[in-house]
GUVO-959289 format. One record per residue (C-alpha): residue number from 1; residue in one letter; chain; z, y, x. Coordinates in steps of 0.25 Angstrom, whole numbers, plus 5000, padded with zeros to 4 digits. Layout:
<nodes>
[node NUM,'A','A',[Z,Y,X]]
...
</nodes>
This chain:
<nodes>
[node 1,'X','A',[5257,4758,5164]]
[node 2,'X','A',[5264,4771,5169]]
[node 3,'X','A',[5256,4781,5177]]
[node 4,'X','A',[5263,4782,5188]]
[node 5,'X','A',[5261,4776,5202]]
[node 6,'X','A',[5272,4778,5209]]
[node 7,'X','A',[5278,4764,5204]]
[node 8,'X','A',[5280,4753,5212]]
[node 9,'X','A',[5274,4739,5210]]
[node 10,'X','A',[5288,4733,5205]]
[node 11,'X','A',[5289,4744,5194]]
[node 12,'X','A',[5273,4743,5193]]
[node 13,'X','A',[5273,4730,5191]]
[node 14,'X','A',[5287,4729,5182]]
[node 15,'X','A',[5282,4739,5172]]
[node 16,'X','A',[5267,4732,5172]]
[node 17,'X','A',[5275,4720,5166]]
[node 18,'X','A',[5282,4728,5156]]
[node 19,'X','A',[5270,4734,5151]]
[node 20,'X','A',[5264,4720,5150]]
[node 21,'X','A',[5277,4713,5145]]
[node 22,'X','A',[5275,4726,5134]]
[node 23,'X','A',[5263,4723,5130]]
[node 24,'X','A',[5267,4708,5126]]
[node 25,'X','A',[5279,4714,5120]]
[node 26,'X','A',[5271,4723,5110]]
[node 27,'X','A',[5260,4715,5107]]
[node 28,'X','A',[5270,4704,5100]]
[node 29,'X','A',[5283,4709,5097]]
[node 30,'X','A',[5287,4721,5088]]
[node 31,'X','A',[5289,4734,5093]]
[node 32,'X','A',[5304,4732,5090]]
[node 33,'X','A',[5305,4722,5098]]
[node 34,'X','A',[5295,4728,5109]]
[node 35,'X','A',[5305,4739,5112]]
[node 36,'X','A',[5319,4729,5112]]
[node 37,'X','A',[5311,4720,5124]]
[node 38,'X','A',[5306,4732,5132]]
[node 39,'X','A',[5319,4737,5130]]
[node 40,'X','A',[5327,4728,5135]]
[node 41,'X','A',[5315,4725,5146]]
[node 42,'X','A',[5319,4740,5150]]
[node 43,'X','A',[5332,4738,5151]]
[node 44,'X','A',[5331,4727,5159]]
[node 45,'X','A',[5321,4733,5169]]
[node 46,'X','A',[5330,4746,5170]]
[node 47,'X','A',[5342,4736,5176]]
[node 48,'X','A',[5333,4729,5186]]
[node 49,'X','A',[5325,4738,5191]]
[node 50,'X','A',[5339,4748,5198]]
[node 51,'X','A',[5339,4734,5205]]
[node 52,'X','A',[5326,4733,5209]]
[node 53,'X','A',[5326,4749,5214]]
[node 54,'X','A',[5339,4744,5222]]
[node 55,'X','A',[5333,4735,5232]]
[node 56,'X','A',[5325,4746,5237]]
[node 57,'X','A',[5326,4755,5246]]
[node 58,'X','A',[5328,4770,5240]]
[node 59,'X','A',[5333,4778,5250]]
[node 60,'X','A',[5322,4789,5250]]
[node 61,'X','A',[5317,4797,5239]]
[node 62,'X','A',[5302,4790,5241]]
[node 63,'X','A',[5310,4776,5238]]
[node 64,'X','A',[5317,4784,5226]]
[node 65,'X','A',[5303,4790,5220]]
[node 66,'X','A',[5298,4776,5220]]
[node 67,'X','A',[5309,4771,5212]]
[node 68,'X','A',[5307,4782,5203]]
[node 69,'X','A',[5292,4780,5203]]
[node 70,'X','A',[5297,4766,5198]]
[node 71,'X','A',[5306,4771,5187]]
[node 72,'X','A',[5296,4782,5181]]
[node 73,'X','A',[5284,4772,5181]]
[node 74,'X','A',[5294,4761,5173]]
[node 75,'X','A',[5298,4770,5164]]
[node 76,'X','A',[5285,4777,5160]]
[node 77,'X','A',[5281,4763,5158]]
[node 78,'X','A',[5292,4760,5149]]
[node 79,'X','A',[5291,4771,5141]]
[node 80,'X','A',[5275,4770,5139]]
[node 81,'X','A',[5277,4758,5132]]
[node 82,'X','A',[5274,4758,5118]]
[node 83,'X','A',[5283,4755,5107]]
[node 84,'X','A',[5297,4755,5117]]
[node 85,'X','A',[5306,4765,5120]]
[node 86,'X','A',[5315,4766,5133]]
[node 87,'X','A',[5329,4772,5132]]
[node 88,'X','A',[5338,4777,5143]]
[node 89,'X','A',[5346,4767,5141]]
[node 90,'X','A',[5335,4757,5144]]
[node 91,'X','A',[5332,4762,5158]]
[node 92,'X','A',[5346,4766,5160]]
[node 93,'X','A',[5349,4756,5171]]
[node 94,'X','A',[5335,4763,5179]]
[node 95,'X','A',[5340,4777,5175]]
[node 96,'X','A',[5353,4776,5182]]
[node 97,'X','A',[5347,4770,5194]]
[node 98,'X','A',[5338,4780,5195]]
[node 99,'X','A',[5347,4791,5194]]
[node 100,'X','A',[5354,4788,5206]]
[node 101,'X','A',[5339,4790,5215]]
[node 102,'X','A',[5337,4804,5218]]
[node 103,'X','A',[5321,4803,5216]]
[node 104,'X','A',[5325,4801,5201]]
[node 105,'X','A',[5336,4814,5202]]
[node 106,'X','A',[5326,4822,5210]]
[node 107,'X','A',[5313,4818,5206]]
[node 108,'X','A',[5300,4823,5216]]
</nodes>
């Protein structure tokens, strides 16, 4: 698992199963076909998880650094997995959502 701390239990929790559901992944299927699940896992995670971010509240920065405390940690994670690769265009959804929160134009 990442590093970092500063995730929360959803995204904690979220990226614990990931790992897991990777392991399985690996351990029967070929590494072709490894990457085309994961892949469409990351997508599918990058569209629902904007939604999740909405329903909270993220008026102040502290708010906004969670969330970005959130993405960095999810995206460590999906790029520490071995044998997959994560585009741009698989996180794009998260990117774009992200861009519009000041923690993640003016980082701390």
């Amino acid at each position: 698992a990442p590093g970092g701390g500063e995730a929360g239990a959803y995204v904690r929790g979220l990226v614990k199963e990931l790992l897991a559901l990777h392991r399985v992944l690996a351990s029967t299927l070929d590494p072709r076909a490894v990457q085309l699940v994961m892949g469409m896992i990351t997508r599918a995670v990058s569209k629902r998880l904007p939604e999740h971010f909405a329903k909270l509240p993220l008026s102040t920065t502290n708010s906004q650094r969670r969330v970005k405390g959130d993405v960095d940690y999810l995206r460590e994670a999906l790029e520490g997995m071995e044998g997959v690769t994560v585009t741009d265009a698989d996180v794009e959804p998260l990117t774009s959502y992200c861009a519009q929160l000041a923690a993640f134009r003016n980082p701390a």
